[in-house]
N, C-alpha and C positions, 0 to 999 in steps of 0.2 A: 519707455525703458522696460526688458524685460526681467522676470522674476529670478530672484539665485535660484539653480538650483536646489527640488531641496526645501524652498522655504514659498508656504502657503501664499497667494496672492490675498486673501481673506485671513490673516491670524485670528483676529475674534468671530472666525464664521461659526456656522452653525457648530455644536462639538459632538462628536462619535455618540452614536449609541440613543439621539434622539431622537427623535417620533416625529411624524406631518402630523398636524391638527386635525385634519382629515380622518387621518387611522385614526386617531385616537378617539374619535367621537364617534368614528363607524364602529367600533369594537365596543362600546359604551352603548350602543343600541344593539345590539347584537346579542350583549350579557342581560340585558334587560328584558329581552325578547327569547333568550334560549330556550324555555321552556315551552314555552308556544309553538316554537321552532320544530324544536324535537317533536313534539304533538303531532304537528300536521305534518313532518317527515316519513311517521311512524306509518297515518294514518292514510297519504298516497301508496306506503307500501302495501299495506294490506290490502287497498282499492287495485292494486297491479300495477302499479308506475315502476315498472323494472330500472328507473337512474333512482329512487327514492329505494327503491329497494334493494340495489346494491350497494347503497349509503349506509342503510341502516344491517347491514351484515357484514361487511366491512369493518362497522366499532363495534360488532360483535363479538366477530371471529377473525381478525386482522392473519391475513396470509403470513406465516411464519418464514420470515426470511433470514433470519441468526439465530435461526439451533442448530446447536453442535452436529458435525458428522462422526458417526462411531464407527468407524472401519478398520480393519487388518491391515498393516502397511509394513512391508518388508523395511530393515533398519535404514536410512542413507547413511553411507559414511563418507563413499567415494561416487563420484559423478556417475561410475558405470554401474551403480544401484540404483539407478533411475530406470535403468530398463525395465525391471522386475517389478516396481511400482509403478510404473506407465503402465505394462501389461497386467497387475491386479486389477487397476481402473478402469481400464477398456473391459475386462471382465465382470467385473460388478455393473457398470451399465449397460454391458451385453444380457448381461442376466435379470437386469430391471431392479439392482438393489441399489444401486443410484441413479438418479437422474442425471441426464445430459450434461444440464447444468453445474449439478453436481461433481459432475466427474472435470467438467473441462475444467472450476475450479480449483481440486484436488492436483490439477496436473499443471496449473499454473502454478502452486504454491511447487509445485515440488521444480518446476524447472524455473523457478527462483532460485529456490536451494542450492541447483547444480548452479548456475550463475556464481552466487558467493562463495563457491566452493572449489570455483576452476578461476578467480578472481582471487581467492586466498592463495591457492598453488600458484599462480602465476606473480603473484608478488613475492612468497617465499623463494620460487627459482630463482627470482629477477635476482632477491638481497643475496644467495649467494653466487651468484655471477659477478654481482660486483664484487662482493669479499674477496671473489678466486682473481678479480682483476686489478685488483689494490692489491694483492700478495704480490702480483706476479709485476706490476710496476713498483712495487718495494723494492722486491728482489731484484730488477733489473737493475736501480738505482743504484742499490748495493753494493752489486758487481762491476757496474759500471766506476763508482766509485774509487772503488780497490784495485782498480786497472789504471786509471787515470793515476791517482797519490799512490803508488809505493810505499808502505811505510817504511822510516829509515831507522836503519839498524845504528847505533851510538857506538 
């Protein structure tokens, strides 16, 4: 028979968030031995084992990949201010005061921006186009109405 949707084939199986036995005893010699560890890490770098020594500069000096960028950026308000801050950023990485990277991420962020911004307008058009076409099958009704019944004079 097979299983509902939906519902475990194992309800008392293992539960989220536990450990193999395994790991748990490898990480248990591992704490035991970190210092020793670290030691002879240290001590291949300084012998010139460049993988031992880009280990230990690494938790030195860990590559900075989330600091801030501090740059000038024209305001967005409307999509066609994009232009003017696309072409700041091809400038600043023409000139070498951002990185590639840098910059193509700057330019992702900002044609997000236009995204949500041509996705707001295009839902504000949408709501009043219906509004203008619920008025205007109101008013048809309306008139239709008062064509059809006459109202009678007493």
């Amino acid at each position: 028979m097979q299983f509902q949707k939906g519902q475990s084939g194992n309800p008392a199986g293992r539960p989220r968030g536990s450990r193999n036995q395994a790991s748990i005893r490898m990480q248990e010699l591992l704490e035991e031995k970190a210092e020793q560890l670290v030691n002879k890490a240290v001590e291949m770098a300084l012998a010139g084992n460049i993988g031992a020594l880009r280990l230990c500069l690494d938790r030195l000096a860990p590559a900075g990949k989330s600091l801030p960028l501090l740059c000038e950026m024209p305001r967005l308000e409307k999509a066609a201010d994009a232009v003017d801050a696309m072409a700041g950023i091809a400038s600043a990485a023409t000139a070498g005061d951002v990185t590639a990277d840098e910059a193509a991420k700057l330019a992702k962020v900002i044609s997000l921006y236009v995204n949500a911004l041509e996705a707001h307008e295009f839902e504000d058009r949408l709501v009043k186009l219906e509004r203008a076409d619920l008025k205007q099958v109101a008013d048809a009704s309306n008139h239709m109405q008062s064509t059809i019944m006459p109202t009678a004079d007493p």
